[in-house]
N, C-alpha and C positions, 0 to 999 in steps of 0.2 A: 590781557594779562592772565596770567595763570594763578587758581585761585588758592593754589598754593605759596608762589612766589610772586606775589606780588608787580614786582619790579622784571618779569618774563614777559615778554608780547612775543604771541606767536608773529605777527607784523614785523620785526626785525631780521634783519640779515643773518647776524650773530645768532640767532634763535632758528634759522631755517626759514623762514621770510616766506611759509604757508601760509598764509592768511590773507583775504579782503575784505572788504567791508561794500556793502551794497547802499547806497545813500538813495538813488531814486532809480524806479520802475518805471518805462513806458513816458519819463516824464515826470511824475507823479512821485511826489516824496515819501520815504517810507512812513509810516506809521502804524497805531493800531487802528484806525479806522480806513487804509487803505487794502483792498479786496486780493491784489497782485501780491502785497506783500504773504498774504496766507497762502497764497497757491503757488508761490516760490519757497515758501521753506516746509511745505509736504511734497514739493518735487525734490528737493534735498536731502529731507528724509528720507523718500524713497529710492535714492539712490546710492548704489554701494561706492563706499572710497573717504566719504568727507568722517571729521574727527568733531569736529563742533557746527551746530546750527545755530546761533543767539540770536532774535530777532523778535518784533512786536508779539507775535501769534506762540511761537516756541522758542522755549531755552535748551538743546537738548543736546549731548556727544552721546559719543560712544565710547563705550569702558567695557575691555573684555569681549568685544563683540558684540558688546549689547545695546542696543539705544537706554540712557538713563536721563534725568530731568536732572538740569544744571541751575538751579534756584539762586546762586552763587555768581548768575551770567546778569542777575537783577539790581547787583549792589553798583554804586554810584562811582564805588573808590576803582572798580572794575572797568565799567565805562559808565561815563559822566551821564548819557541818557540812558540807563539800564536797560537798552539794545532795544526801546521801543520805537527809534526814530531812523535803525538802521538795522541792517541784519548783516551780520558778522556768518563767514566758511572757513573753516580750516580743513588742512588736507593732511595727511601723510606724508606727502609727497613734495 
């Protein structure tokens, strides 16, 4: 959901149906104590294209071109495990 409008998922059709969600690595559920999950969302970082990274290790989009810290990715009403037991991409595209 967009932390504007509440009631917007990037995850919808209607909305441009950009978005997944990563639930498990390798097997391996995500978490903040899983190792894959940190070194998938600084390969997403470093990769040009994505609009949102939410995930145990980082909350972070891009605005204006700039990577910024999305603190807003941590609320409950947002996603019900404040993106630490999964990591959320969105695209552009």
């Amino acid at each position: 959901n967009h932390n504007s409008n509440p009631g917007r998922s990037a995850h919808e059709i209607g909305n441009g149906a950009r978005a997944f969600d990563i639930n498990k690595i390798n097997g391996v559920h995500v978490s903040p104590d899983d190792p894959n999950s940190v070194i998938l969302q600084n390969i997403i970082r470093e990769t040009p294209g994505y609009l949102e990274n939410y995930g145990p290790s980082l909350v972070n989009k891009i605005n204006n071109g700039l990577v910024i810290d999305a603190p807003w990715a941590r609320d409950t009403k947002v996603a019900p495990d404040g993106h630490y037991y999964h990591v959320h991409v969105s695209t552009p595209y």
